[in-house]
N, C-alpha and C positions, 0 to 999 in steps of 0.2 A: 154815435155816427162819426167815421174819418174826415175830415175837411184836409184836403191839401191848397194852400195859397199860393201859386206861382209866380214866384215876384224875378221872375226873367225880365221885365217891361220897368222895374227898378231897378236895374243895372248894366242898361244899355245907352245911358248918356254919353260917353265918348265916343259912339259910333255913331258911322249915317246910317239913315233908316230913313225911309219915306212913310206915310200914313199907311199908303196902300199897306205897306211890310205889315205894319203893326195891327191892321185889320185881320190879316195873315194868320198872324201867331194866335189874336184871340179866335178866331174861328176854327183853328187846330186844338183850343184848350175847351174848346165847346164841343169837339166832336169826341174828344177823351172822356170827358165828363166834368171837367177841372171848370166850375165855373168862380171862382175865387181868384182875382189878380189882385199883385198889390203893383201901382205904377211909381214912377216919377212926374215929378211936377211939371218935368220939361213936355214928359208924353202927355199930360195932360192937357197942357196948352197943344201939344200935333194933334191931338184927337179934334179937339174944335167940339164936337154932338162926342159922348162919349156911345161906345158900340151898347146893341140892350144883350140881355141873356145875363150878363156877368156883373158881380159885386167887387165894385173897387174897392181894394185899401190906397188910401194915399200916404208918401211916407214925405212929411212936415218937418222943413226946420224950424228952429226956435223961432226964429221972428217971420218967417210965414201964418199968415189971417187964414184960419179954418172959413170965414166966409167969403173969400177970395175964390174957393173953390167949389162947387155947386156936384150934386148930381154924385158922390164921394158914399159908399155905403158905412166905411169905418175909416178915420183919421189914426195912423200912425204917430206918436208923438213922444218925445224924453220930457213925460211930465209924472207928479206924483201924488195927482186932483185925479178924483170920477168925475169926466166930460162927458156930456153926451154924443154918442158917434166915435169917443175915443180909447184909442190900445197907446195904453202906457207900455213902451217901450225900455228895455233894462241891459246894458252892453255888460255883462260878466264875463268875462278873459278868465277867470280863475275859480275852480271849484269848491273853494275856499270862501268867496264872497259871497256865496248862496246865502249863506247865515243874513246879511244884510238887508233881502228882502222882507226879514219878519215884520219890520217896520212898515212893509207896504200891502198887508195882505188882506188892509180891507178894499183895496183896489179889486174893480169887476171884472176888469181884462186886460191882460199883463202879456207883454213879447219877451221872451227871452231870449237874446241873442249873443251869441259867443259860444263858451265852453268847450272850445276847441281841442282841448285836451281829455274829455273828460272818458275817453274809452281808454285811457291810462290809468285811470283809480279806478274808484267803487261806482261805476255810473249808476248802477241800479239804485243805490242810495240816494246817489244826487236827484236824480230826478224823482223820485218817490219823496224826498225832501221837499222838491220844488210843487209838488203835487199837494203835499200837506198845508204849504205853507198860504196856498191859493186853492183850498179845497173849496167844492161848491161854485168854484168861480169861473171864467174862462183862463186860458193860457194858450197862447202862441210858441211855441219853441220852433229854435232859428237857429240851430248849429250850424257854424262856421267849420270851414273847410280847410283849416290850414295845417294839419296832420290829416290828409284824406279821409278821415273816419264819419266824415258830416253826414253821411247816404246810412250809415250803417247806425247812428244815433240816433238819427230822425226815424229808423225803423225799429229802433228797440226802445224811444218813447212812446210809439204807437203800441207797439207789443203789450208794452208795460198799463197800458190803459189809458194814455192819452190820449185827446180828440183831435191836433190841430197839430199841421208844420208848416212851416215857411220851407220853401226850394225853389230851384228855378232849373229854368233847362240845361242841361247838361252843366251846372250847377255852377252856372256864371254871375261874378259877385262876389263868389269863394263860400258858394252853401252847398247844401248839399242837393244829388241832381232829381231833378221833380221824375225823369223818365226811372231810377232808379229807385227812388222809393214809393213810387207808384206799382211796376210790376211786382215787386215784393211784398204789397197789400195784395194787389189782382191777384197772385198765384195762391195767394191764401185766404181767397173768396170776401176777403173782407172790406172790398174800396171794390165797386164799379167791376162786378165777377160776370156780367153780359157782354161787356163793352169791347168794341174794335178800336185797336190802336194802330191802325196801319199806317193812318197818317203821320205817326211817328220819323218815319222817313223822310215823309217832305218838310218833319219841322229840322231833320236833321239838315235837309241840304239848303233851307232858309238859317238857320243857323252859322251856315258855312259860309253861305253868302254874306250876310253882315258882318263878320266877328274877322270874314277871310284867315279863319283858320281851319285846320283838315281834322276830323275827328277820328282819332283812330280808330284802325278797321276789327280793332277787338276792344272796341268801349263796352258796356253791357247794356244791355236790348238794343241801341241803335247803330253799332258797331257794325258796317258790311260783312263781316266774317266768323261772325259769333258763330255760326251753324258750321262755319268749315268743317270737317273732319277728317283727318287724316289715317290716327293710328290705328291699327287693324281690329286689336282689343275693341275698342272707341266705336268703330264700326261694328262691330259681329254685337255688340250691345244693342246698339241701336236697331239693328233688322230684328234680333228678339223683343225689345221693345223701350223704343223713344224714350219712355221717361226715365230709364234707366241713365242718361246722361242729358237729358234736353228737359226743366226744370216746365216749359211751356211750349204749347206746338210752334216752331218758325213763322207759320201763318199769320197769328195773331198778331206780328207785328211786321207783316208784308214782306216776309224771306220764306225759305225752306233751307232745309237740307242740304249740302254740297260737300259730297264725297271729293278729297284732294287724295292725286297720286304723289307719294314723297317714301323717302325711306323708310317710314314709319308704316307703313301701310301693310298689309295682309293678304291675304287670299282673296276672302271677300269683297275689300273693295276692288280687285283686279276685276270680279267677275259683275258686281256692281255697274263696274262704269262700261264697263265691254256691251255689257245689256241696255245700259244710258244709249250707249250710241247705235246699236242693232246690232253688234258683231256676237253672232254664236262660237263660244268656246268654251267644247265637250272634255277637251282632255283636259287631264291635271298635270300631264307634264307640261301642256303649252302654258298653261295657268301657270304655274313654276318656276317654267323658262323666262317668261314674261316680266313677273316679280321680280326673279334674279337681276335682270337688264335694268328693272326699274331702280332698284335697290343701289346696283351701280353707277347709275348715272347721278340718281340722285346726290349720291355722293361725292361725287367729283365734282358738281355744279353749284351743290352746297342749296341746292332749293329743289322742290318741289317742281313737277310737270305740268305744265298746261293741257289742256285737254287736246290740242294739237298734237303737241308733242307726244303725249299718250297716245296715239293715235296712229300718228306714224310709226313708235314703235312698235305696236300690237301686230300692226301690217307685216313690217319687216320683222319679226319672229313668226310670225305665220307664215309666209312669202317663205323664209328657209328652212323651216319643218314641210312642207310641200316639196320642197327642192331634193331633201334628202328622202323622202316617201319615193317619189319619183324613182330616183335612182336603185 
């Protein structure tokens, strides 16, 4: 069984947040299915009553009293003792030091965090090593994000047979992003294959709100633009059929579909959007014409049209093929 840990609420100490926030985010991780937080000490004291549904990890410096802390389902810790309640904690920066844990592998449950490099060598080795070397036991892996690959590791340890990752939302901390390696179990039926994640959006625009930073609008799954489409190809695929470019329905995570008019665009999407907004267009040379106009403005503006602008052009090439019927 997948366990994902979301340890967003570990690495949001330099921001302000209010309790209400943090009630927020776990209520969004309850409705995904993510009932695993790992927090900070500091959230711990904002929580006051910690919220029910969800199993804390807390993550413990050295000289922080595990019984200081109440109400904690598993303590976080850089120790090299089986505690009870405790995940030995192990910082490897280098794929190399893996060998080092032999020494520790009568330990019951172990974090691995780091290996930030490790989609540069033999990962499959590494981590099938790392599997050996704590067979039978638990393991946490916590791939670091500092060559971007942390989303894409954290899903090819699950692949590979492991049960457990650490991430956090949009992979703040510098891990890999919990919404990312979450979809990539969901689309392969293997983590939570019933579940709605529409909320996704609002943890995107609580996100925004804390960190006050803009998440771009082609991040993956909570990117506003992921569904855009533009090029004609792109399009003529998708009306034979969606999964031909779209991996999961837009639905599922509270978007759809949005045909953009841009130079790139086709026939179909001319007649697409023309039907988006109710205007009937039979001919194929208006459709042509249309394209043509499109093609060139496009170009010259260097962007793509808004549905306005679409709009009025369609008119005004209609509006002068009338003009010349007339005549």
């Amino acid at each position: 069984m997948i366990k994902i840990i979301d340890a967003t609420l570990a690495n949001i100490d330099q921001y302000e947040i209010s309790r209400e926030q943090l009630l927020f985010f776990c209520e969004g991780m309850k409705q995904i299915g993510i009932l695993d937080m790992e927090i900070s000490t500091k959230v711990y004291h904002m929580f006051g009553t910690l919220p029910e549904g969800i199993r804390f990890y807390l993550r413990l410096d050295p000289f922080q009293k595990i019984a200081d802390f109440q109400g904690i389902y598993k303590y976080v810790i850089s120790n090299i003792e089986n505690l009870a309640n405790c995940i030995s904690s192990f910082q490897i920066n280098d794929s190399r030091e893996v060998q080092l844990l032999r020494k520790h592998g009568p330990l019951d449950f172990v974090k691995i965090v780091g290996l930030d490099d490790l989609l540069c060598g033999n990962y499959t080795f590494v981590m099938k090593e790392i599997m050996s070397i704590f067979a039978g036991k638990e393991i946490l892996f916590c791939p670091e994000n500092t060559y971007d690959c942390a989303s894409a590791l954290a899903i090819i340890w699950l692949g590979l047979g492991g049960k457990a990752v650490t991430t956090s939302f949009m992979g703040i901390g510098n891990l890999s992003a919990t919404e990312e390696v979450y979809m990539a179990m969901h689309v392969t039926c293997r983590y939570k294959p019933n579940q709605s994640l529409s909320i996704l959006q609002n943890l995107a625009v609580w996100y925004e709100k804390i960190t006050k930073k803009r998440i771009s609008p082609i991040k993956p799954v909570i990117g506003q633009k992921i569904f855009y489409v533009e090029s004609g190809i792109h399009v003529d695929g998708i009306i034979k059929n969606p999964a031909n470019y779209e991996a999961y329905e837009p639905q599922l995570v509270g978007k759809e579909t949005t045909i953009v008019i841009g130079k790139h665009s086709g026939t179909n999407s001319i007649k697409l959007k023309c039907n988006e907004h109710g205007i009937d267009v039979h001919s194929q040379s208006d459709i042509d014409l249309i394209l043509n106009k499109v093609k060139q403005i496009c170009m010259e503006k260097r962007s793509g049209l808004t549905d306005d602008e679409f709009l009025g052009l369609v008119r005004e090439v209609l509006a002068d093929e009338r003009k010349k019927m007339d005549c």
